[in-house]
C-alpha positions as CSV (number, residue, x, y, z in Angstrom):
1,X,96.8,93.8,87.9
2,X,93.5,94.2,88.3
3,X,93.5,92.9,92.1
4,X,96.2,95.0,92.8
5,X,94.5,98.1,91.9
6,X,91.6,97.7,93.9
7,X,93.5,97.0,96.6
8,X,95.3,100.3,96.2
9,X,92.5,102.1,96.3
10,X,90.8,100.5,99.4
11,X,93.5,100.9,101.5
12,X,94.1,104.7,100.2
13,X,90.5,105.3,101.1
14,X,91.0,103.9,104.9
15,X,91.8,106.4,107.6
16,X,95.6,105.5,108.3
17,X,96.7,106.9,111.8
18,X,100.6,107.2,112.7
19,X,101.8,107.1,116.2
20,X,105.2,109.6,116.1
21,X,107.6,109.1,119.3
22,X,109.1,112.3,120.1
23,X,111.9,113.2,122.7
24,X,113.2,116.7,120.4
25,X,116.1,115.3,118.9
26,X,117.0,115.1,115.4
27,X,116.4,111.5,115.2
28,X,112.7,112.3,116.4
29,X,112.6,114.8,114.1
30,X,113.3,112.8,110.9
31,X,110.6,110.1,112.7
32,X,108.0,113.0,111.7
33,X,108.9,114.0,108.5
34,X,108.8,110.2,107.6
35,X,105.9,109.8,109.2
36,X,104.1,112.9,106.8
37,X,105.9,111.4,103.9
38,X,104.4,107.5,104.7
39,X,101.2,109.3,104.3
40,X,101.5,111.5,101.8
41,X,98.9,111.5,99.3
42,X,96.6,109.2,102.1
43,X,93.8,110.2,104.3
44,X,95.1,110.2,107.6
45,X,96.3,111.4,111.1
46,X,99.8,111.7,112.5
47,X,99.4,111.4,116.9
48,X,102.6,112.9,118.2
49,X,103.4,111.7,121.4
50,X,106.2,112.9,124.1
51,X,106.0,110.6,126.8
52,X,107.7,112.1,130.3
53,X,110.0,109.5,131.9
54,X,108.7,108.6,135.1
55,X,112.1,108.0,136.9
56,X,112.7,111.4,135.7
57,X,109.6,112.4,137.7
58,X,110.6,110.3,140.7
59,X,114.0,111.6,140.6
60,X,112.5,115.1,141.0
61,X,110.5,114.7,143.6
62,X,113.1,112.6,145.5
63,X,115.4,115.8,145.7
64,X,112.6,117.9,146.7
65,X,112.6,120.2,143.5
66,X,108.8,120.8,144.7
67,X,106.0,118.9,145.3
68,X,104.7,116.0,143.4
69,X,102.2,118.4,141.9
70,X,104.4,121.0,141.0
71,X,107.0,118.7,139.3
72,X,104.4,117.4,136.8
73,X,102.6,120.3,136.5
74,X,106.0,122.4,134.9
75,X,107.3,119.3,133.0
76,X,103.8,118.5,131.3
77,X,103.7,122.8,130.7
78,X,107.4,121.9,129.3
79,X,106.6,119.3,126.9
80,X,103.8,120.4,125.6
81,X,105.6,124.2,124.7
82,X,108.4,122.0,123.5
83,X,106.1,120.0,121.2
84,X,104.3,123.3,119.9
85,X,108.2,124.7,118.9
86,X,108.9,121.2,117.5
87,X,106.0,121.6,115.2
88,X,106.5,125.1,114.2
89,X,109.6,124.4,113.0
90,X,108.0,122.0,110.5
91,X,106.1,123.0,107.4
92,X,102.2,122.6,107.5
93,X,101.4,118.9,107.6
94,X,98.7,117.8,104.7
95,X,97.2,115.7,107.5
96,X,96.2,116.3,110.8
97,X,98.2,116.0,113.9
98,X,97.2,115.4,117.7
99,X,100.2,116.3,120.5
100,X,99.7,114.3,122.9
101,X,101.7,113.8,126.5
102,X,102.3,111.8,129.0
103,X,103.8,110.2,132.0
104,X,105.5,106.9,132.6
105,X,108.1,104.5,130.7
106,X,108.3,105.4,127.6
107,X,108.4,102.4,125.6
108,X,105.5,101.2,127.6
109,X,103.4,104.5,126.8
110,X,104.3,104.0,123.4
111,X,103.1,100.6,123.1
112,X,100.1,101.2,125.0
113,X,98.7,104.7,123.2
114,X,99.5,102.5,119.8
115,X,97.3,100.6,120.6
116,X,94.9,102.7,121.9
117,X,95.2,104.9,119.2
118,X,94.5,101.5,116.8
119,X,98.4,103.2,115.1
120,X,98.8,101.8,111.7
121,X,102.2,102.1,111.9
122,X,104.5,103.7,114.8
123,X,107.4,106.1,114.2
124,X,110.5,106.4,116.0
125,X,113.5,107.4,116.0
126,X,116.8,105.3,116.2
127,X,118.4,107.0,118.8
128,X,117.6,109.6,121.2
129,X,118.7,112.1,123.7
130,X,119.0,108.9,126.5
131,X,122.5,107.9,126.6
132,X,122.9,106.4,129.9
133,X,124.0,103.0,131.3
134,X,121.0,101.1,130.9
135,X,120.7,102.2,126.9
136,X,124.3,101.0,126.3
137,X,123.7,97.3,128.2
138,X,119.9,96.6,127.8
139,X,118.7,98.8,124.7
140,X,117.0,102.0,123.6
141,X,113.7,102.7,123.7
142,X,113.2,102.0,120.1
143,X,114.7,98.3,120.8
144,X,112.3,98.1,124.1
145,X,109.5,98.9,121.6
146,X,110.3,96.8,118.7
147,X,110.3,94.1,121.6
148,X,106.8,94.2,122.9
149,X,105.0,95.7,120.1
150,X,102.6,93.6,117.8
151,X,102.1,96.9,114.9
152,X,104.2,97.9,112.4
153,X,107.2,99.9,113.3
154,X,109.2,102.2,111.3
155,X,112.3,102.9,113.0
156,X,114.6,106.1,111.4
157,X,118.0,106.0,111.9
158,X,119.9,109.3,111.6
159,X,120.5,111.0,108.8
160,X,118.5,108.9,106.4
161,X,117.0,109.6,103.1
162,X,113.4,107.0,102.6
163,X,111.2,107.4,99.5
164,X,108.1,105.1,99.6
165,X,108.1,103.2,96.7
């Protein structure tokens, strides 16, 4: 038992940093409050990160809703208002948390600021506001990720209750 309790205690004395995929639905919102309870009681950081579809962007700029410029300039303004409500709606965190966002495919960006982030573990939620063609025949975004990803991923379905431990 000995071993074990060392062990413990080195990896509650590591900085642990959680990677949180958020799109502001429900599903995203239990992927943060499970990501604050994973690490509970650990020193830690919790990176939120909206990442802005890019074919959302194209589709934009295809109908001429304004220039290239414009378009990104309102929907990064967007998210990042959208992430501050998110948050306020959630009681102080114990650790800190970074908002980031960004613009391209999402499980792509969420792979690649996981990584970037060295993300102990990445949290996501089961299903999203996407409900289109391509997520009924080749997967969400949290099936895209657990594809391509070599880290840890927690992925919340709705509605669920999780106790570590």
């Amino acid at each position: 038992m000995g071993k074990q309790e060392t062990g413990d205690t080195a990896w509650s004395l590591q900085q642990r940093t959680v990677l949180v995929g958020v799109d502001f639905s429900e599903c995203s919102r239990s992927a943060f409050n499970k990501a604050r309870e994973w690490l509970n009681g650990y020193r830690g950081r919790i990176v939120v990160l909206h990442v802005i579809d890019k074919s959302f962007t194209d589709k934009c700029i295809q109908h001429k809703l304004g220039t290239e410029a414009q378009i990104k300039k309102s929907l990064f303004l967007e998210a990042k208002a959208k992430l501050k409500e998110f948050l306020d709606l959630e009681p102080a965190a114990e650790v800190p948390v970074e908002v980031l966002v960004c613009e391209g495919v999402p499980f792509m960006e969420i792979n690649k600021k996981a990584l970037e982030y060295q993300a102990d573990l990445i949290v996501i939620g089961r299903c999203g506001r996407a409900a289109d063609m391509d997520t009924l025949f080749f997967g969400s975004t949290a099936e895209r990720v657990l594809r391509f990803i070599t880290r840890p991923v927690l992925c919340v379905p709705p509605d669920t209750e999780y106790r570590r431990g």
